[in-house]
mmCIF file as gemmi writes it, N, C-alpha and C atoms, coordinates in Angstrom:
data_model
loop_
_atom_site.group_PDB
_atom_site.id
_atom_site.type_symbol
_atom_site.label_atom_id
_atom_site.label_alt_id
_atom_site.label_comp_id
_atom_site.label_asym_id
_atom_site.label_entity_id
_atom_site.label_seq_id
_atom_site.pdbx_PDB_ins_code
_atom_site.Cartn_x
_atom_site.Cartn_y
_atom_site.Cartn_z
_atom_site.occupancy
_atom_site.B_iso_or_equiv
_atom_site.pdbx_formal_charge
_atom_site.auth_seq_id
_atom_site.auth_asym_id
_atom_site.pdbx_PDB_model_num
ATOM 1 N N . UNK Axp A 1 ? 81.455 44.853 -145.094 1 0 ? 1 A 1
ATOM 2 C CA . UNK Axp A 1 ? 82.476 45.658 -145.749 1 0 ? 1 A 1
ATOM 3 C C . UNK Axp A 1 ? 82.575 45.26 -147.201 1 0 ? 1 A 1
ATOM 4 N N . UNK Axp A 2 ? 82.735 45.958 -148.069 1 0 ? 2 A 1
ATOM 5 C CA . UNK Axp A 2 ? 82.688 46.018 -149.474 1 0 ? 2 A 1
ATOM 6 C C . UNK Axp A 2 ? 84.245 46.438 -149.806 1 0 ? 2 A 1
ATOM 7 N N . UNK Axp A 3 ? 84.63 45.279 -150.512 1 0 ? 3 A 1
ATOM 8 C CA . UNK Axp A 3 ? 86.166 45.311 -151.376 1 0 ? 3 A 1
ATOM 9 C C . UNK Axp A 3 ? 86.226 44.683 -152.415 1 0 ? 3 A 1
ATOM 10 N N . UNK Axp A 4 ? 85.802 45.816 -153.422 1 0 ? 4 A 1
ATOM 11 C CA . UNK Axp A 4 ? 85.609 45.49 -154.834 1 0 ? 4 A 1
ATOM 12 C C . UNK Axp A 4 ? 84.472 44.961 -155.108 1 0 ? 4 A 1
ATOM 13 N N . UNK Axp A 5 ? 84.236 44.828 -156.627 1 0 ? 5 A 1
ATOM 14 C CA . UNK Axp A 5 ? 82.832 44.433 -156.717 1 0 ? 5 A 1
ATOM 15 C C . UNK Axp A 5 ? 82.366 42.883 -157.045 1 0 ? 5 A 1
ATOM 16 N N . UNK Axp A 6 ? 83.472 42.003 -156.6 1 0 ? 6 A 1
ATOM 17 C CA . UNK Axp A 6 ? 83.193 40.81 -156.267 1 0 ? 6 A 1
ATOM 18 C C . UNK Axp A 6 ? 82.975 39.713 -154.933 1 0 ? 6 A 1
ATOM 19 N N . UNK Axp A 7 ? 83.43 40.676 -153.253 1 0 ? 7 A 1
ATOM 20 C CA . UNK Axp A 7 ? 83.339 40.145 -152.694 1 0 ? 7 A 1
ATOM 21 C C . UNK Axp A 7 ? 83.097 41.134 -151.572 1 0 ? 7 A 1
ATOM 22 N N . UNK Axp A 8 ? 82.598 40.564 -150.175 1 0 ? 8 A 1
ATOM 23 C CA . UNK Axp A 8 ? 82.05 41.163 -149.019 1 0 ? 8 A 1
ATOM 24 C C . UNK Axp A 8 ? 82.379 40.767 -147.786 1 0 ? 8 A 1
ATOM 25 N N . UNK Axp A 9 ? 82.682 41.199 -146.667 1 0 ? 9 A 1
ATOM 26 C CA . UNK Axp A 9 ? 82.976 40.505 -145.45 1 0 ? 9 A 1
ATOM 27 C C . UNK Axp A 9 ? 82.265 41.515 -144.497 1 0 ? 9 A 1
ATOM 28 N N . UNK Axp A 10 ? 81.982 40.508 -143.556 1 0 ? 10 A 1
ATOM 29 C CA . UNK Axp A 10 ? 81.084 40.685 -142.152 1 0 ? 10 A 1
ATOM 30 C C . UNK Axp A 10 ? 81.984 41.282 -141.316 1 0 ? 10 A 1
ATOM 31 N N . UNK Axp A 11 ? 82.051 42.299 -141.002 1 0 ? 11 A 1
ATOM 32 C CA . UNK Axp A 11 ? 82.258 43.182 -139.933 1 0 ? 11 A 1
ATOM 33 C C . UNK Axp A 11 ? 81.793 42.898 -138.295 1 0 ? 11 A 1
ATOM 34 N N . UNK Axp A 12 ? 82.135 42.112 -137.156 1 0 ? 12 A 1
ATOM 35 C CA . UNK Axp A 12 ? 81.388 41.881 -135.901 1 0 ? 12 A 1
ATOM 36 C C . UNK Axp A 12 ? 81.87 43.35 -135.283 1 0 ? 12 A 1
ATOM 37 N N . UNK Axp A 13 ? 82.578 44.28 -135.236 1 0 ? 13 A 1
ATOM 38 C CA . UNK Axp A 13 ? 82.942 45.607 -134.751 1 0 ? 13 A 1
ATOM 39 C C . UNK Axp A 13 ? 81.926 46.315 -134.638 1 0 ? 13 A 1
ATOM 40 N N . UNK Axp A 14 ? 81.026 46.775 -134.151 1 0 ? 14 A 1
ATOM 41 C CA . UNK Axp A 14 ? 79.899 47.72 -134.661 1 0 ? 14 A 1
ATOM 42 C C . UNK Axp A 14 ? 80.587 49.308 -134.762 1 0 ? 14 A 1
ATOM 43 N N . UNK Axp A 15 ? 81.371 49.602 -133.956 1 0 ? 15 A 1
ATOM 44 C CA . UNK Axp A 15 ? 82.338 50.641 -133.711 1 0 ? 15 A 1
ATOM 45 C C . UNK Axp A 15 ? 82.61 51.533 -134.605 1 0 ? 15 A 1
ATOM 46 N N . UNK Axp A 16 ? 82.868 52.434 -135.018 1 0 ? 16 A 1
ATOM 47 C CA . UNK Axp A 16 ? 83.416 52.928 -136.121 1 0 ? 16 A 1
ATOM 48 C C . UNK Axp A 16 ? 84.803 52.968 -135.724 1 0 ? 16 A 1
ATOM 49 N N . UNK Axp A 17 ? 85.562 52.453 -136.834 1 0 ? 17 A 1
ATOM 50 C CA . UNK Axp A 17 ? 86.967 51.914 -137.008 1 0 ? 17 A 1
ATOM 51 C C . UNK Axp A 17 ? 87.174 51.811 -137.984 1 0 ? 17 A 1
ATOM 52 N N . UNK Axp A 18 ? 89.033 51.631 -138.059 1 0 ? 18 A 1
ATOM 53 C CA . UNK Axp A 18 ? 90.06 51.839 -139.126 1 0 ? 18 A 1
ATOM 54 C C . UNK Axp A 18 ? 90.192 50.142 -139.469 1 0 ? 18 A 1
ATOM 55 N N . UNK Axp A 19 ? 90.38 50.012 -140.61 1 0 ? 19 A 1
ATOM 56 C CA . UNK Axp A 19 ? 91.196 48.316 -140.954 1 0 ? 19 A 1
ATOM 57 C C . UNK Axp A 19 ? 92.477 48.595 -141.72 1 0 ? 19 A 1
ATOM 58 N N . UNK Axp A 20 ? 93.032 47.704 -141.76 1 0 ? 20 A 1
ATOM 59 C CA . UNK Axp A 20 ? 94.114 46.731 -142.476 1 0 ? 20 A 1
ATOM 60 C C . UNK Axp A 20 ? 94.171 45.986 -143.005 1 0 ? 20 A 1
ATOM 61 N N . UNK Axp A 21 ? 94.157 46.14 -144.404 1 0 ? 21 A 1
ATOM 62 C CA . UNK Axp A 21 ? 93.957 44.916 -145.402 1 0 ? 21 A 1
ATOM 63 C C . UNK Axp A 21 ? 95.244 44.472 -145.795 1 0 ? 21 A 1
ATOM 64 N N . UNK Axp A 22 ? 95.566 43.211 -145.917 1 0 ? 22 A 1
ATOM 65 C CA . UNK Axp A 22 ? 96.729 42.73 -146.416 1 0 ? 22 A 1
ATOM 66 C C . UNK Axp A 22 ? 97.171 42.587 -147.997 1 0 ? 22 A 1
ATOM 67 N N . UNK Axp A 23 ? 97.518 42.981 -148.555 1 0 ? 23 A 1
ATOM 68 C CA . UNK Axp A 23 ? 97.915 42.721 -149.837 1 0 ? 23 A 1
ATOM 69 C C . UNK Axp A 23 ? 98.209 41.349 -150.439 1 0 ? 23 A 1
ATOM 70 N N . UNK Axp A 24 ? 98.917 40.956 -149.68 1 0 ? 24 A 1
ATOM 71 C CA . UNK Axp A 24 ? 99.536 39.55 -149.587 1 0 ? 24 A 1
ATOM 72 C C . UNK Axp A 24 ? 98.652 38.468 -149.601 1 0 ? 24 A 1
ATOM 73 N N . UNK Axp A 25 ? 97.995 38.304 -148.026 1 0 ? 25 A 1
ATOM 74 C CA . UNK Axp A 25 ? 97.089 37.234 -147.943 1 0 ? 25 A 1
ATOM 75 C C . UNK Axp A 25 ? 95.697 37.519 -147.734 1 0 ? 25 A 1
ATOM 76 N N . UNK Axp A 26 ? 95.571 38.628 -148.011 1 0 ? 26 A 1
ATOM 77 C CA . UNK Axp A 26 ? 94.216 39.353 -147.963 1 0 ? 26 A 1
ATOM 78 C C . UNK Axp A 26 ? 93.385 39.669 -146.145 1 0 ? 26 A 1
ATOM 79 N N . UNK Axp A 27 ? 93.944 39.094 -145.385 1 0 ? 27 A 1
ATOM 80 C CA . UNK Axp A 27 ? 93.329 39.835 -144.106 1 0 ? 27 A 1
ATOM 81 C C . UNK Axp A 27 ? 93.085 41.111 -144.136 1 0 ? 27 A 1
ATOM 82 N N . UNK Axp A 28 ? 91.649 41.249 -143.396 1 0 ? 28 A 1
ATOM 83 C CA . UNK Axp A 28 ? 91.336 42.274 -142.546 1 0 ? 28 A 1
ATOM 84 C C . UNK Axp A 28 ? 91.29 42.427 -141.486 1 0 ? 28 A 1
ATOM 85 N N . UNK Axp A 29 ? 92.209 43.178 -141.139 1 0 ? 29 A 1
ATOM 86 C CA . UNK Axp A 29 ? 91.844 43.403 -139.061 1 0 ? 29 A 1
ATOM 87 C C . UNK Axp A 29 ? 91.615 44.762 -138.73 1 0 ? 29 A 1
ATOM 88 N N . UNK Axp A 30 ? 90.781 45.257 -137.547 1 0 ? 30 A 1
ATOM 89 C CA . UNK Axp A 30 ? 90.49 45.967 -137.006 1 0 ? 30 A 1
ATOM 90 C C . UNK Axp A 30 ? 92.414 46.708 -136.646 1 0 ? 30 A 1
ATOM 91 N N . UNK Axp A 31 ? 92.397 47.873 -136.899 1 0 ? 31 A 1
ATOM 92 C CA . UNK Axp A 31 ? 93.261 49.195 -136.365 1 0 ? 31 A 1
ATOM 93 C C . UNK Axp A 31 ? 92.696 50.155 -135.082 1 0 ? 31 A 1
ATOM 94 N N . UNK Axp A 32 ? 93.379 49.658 -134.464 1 0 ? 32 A 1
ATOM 95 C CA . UNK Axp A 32 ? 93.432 49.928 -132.813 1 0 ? 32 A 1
ATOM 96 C C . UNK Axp A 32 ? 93.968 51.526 -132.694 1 0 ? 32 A 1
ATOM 97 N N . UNK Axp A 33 ? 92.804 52.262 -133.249 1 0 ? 33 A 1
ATOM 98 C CA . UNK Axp A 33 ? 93.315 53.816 -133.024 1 0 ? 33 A 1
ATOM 99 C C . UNK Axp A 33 ? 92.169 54.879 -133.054 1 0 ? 33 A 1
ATOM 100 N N . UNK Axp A 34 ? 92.555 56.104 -132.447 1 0 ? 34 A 1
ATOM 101 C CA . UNK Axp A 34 ? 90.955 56.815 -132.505 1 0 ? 34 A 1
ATOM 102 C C . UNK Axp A 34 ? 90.455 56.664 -133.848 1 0 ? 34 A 1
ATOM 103 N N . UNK Axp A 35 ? 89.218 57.106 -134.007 1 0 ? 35 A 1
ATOM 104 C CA . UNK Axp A 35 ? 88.792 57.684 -135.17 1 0 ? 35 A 1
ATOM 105 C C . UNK Axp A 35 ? 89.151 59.281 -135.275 1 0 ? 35 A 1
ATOM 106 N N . UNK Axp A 36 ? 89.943 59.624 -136.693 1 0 ? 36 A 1
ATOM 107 C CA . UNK Axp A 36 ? 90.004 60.979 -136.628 1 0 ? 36 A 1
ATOM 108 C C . UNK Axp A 36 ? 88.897 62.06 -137.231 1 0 ? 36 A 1
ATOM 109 N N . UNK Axp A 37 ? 88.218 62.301 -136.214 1 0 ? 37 A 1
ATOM 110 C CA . UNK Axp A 37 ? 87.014 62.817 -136.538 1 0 ? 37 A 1
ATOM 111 C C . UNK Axp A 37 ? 87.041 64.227 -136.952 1 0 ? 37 A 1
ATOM 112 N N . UNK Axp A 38 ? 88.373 65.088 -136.6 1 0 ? 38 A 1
ATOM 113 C CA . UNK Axp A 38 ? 88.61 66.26 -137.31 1 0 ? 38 A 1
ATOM 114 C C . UNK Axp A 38 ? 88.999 66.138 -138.989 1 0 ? 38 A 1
ATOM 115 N N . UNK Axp A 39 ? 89.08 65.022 -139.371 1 0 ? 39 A 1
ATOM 116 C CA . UNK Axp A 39 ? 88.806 64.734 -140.843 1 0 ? 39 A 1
ATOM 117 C C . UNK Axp A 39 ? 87.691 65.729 -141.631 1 0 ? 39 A 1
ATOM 118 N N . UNK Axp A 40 ? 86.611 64.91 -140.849 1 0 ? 40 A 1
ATOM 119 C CA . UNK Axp A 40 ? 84.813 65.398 -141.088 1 0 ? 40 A 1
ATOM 120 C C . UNK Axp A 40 ? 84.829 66.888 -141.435 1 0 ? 40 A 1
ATOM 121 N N . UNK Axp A 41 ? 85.609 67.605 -140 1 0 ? 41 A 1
ATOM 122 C CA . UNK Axp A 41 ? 85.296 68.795 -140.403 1 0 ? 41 A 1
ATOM 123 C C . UNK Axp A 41 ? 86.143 69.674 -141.619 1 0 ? 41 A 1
ATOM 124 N N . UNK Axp A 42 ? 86.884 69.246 -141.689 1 0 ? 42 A 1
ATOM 125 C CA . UNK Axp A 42 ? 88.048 69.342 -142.736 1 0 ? 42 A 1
ATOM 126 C C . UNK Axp A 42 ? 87.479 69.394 -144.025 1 0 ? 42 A 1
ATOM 127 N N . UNK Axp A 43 ? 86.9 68.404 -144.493 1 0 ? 43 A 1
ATOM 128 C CA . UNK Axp A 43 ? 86.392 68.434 -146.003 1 0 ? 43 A 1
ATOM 129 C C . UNK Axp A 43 ? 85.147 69.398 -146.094 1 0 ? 43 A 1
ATOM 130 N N . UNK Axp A 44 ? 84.139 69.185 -144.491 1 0 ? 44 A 1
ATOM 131 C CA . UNK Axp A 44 ? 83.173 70.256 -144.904 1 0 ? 44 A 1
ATOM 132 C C . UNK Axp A 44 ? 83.816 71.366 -145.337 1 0 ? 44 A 1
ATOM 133 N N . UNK Axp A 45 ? 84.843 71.74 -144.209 1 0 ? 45 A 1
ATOM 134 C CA . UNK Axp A 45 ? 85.445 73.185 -144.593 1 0 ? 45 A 1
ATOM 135 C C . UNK Axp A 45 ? 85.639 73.417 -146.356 1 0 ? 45 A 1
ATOM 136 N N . UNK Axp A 46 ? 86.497 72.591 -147.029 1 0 ? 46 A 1
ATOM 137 C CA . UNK Axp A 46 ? 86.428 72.502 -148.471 1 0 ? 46 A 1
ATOM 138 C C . UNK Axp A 46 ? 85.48 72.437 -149.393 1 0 ? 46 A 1
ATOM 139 N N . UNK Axp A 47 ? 84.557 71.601 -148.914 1 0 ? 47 A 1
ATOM 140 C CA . UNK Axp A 47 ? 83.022 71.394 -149.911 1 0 ? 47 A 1
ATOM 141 C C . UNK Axp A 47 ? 82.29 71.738 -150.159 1 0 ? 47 A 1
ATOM 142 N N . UNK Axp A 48 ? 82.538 72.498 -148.618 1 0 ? 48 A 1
ATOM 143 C CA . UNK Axp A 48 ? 80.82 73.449 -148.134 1 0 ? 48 A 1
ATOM 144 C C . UNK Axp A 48 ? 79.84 72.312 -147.775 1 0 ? 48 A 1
ATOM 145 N N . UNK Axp A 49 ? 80.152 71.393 -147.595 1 0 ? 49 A 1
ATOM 146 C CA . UNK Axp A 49 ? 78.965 70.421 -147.717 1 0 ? 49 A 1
ATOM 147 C C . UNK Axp A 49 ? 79.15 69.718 -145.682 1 0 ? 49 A 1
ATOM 148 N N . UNK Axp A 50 ? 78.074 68.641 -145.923 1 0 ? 50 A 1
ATOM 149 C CA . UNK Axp A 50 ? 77.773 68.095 -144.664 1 0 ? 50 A 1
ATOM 150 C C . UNK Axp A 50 ? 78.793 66.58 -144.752 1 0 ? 50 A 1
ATOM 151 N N . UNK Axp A 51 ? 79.635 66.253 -144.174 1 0 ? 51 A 1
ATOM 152 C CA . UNK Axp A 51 ? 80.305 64.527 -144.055 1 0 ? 51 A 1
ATOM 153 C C . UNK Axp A 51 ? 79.298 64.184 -142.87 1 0 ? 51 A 1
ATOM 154 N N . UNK Axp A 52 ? 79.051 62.578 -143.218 1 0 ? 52 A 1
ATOM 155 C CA . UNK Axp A 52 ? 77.971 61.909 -142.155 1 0 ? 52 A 1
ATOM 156 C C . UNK Axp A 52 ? 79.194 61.032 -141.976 1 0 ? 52 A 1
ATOM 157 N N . UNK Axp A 53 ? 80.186 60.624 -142.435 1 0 ? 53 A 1
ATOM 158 C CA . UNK Axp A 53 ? 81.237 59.841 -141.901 1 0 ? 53 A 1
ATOM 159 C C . UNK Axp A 53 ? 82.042 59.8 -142.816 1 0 ? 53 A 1
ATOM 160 N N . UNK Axp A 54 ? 83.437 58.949 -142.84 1 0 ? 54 A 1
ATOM 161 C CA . UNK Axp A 54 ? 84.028 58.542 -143.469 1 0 ? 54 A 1
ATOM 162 C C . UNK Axp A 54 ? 84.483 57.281 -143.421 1 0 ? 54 A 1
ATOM 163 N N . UNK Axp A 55 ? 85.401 56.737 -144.366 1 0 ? 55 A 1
ATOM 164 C CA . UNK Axp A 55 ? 86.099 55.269 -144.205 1 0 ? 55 A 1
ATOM 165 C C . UNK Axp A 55 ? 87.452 55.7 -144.722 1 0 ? 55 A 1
ATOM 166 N N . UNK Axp A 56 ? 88.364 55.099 -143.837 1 0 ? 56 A 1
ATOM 167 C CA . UNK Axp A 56 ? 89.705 55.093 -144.244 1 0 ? 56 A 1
ATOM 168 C C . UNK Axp A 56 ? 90.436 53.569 -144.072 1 0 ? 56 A 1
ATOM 169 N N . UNK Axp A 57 ? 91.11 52.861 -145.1 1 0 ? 57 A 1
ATOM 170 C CA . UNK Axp A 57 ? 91.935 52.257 -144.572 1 0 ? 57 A 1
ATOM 171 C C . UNK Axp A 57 ? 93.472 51.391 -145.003 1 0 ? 57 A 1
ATOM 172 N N . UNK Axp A 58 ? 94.07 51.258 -144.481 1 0 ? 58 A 1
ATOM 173 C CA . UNK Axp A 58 ? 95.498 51.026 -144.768 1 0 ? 58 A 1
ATOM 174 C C . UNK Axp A 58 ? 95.946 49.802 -145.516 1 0 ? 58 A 1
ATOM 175 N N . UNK Axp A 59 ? 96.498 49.979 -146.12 1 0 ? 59 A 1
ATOM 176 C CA . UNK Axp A 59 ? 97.014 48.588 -147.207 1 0 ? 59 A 1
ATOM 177 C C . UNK Axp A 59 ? 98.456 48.56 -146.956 1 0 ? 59 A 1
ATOM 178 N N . UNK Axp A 60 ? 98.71 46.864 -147.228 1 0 ? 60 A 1
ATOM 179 C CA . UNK Axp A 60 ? 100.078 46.996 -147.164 1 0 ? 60 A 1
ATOM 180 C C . UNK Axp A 60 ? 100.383 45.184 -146.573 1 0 ? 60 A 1
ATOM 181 N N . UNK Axp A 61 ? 101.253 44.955 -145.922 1 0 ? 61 A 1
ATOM 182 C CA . UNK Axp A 61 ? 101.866 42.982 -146.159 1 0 ? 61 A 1
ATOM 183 C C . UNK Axp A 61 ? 101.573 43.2 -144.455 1 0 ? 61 A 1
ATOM 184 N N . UNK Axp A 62 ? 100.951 42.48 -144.024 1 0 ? 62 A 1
ATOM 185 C CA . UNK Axp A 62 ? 100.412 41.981 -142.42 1 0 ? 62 A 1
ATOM 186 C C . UNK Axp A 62 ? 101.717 41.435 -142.021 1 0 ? 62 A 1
ATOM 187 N N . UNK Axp A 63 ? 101.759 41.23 -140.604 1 0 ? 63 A 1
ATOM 188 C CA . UNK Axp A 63 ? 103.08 40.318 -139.885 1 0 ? 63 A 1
ATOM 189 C C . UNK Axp A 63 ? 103.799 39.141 -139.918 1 0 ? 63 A 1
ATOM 190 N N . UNK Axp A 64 ? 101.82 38.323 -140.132 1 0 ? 64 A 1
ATOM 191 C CA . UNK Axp A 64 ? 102.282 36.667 -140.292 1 0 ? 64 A 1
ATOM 192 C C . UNK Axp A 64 ? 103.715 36.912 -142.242 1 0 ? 64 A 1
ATOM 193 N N . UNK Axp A 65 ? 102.851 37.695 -142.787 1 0 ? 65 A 1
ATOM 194 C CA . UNK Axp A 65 ? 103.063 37.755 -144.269 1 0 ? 65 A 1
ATOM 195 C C . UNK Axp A 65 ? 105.164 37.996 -144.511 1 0 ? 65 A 1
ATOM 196 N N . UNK Axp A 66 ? 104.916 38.899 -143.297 1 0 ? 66 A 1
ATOM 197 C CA . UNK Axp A 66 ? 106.419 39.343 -143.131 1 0 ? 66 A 1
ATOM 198 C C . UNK Axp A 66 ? 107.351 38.603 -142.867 1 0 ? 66 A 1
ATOM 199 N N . UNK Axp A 67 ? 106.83 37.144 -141.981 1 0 ? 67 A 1
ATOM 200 C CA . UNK Axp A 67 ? 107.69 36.636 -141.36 1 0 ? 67 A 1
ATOM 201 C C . UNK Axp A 67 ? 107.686 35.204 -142.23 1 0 ? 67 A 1
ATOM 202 N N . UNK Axp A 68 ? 106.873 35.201 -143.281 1 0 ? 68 A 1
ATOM 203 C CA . UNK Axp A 68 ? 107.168 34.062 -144.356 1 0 ? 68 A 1
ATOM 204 C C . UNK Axp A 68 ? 108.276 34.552 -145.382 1 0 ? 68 A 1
């Protein structure tokens, strides 16, 4: 996974999936939810074009972060 152009993290998920990055303390965790794959067709509809996938994912202060 690529976040920003100074650093990289290993993904063990092979899955296609959502994350959660922390603002705070910087975690990433896997988001426990479908993939919304009517996305895909959505932008073709707009582009005219072909989506081979997408990436989405959520930012914002994790739990441990909350409870400091």
């Amino acid at each position: 996974l690529k976040y920003g152009s100074t650093f990289r993290r290993f993904d063990g998920n092979a899955q296609i999936h959502y994350h959660f990055v922390c603002l705070r303390c910087g975690q990433v965790c896997d988001v426990n939810m479908p993939v919304l794959t009517g996305l895909d067709q959505q932008v073709e509809d707009i582009i005219g074009g072909k989506v081979e996938k997408h990436r989405l994912e959520f930012y914002g202060t994790c739990a441990q972060c909350l409870r400091e």
